[in-house]
N, C-alpha and C positions, 0 to 999 in steps of 0.2 A: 457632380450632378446628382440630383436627388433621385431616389430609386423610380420615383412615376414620372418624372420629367424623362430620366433617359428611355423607355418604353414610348414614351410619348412621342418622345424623338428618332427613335428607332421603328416606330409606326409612320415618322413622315420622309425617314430614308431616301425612298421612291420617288417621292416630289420633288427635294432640292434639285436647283438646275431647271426646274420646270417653270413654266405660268400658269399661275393656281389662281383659285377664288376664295378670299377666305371671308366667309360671314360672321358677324359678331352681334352678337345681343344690344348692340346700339342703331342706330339708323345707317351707320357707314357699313359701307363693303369694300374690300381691298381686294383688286387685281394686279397683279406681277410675279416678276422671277423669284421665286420661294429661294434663299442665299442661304439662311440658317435656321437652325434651332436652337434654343438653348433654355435653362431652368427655367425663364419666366417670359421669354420672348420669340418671335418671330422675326427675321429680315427679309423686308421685301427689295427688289432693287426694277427699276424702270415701272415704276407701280404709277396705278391709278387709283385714289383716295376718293370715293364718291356717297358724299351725305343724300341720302336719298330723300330728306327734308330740304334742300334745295331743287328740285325736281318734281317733274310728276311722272316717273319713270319708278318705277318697284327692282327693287333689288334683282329679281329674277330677270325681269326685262333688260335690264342694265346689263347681265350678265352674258344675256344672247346677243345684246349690241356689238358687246365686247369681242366674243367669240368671230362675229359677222366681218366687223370691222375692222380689230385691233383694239389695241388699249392705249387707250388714251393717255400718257403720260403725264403726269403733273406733280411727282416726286421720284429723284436719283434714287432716293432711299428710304427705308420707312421701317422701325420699328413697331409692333400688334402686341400688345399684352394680351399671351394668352389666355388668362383667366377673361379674356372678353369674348373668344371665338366659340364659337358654335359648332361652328362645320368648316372644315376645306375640301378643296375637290380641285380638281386639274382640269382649266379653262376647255381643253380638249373634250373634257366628259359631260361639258355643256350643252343639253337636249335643246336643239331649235324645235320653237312647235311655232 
């Protein structure tokens, strides 16, 4: 593992085993079980894949549905190329306003 992949990885320690949120610099948002890390990837597992260009729901919104409601499943599993993510967060640390 490459020296800033494993830091990277060792930054998301805490998360695996969790239900996270992870934003990406495209229109989709991934919510589910953060499974892995690894040099160029993410694994999500009981994930919800959601293009917010199908929608008239905002990312954010979508996020407190999530939290309200559950997550909607619509993939066993999902790898995220990192080089797409922006931010993760733990669905948990999701502010209802």
């Amino acid at each position: 593992m490459r020296a800033k992949a494993k830091s990277e990885a060792e930054g998301l320690k805490g998360f695996v085993g969790s239900d996270v949120v992870v934003d990406t610099s495209t229109p989709i948002v991934y919510i589910g079980r953060l499974e892995e890390v690894d040099d160029f990837f993410l694994t999500l597992t009981d994930c919800d894949v959601h293009d917010t260009n199908e929608g008239a729901s905002t990312k954010e919104l979508y996020c407190i549905e999530a939290k309200k409601h559950g997550v909607k499943q619509n993939r066993a599993r999902v790898k995220v190329r990192q080089a797409l993510v922006v931010s993760i967060s733990l669905l948990r640390d999701v502010i209802e306003y």
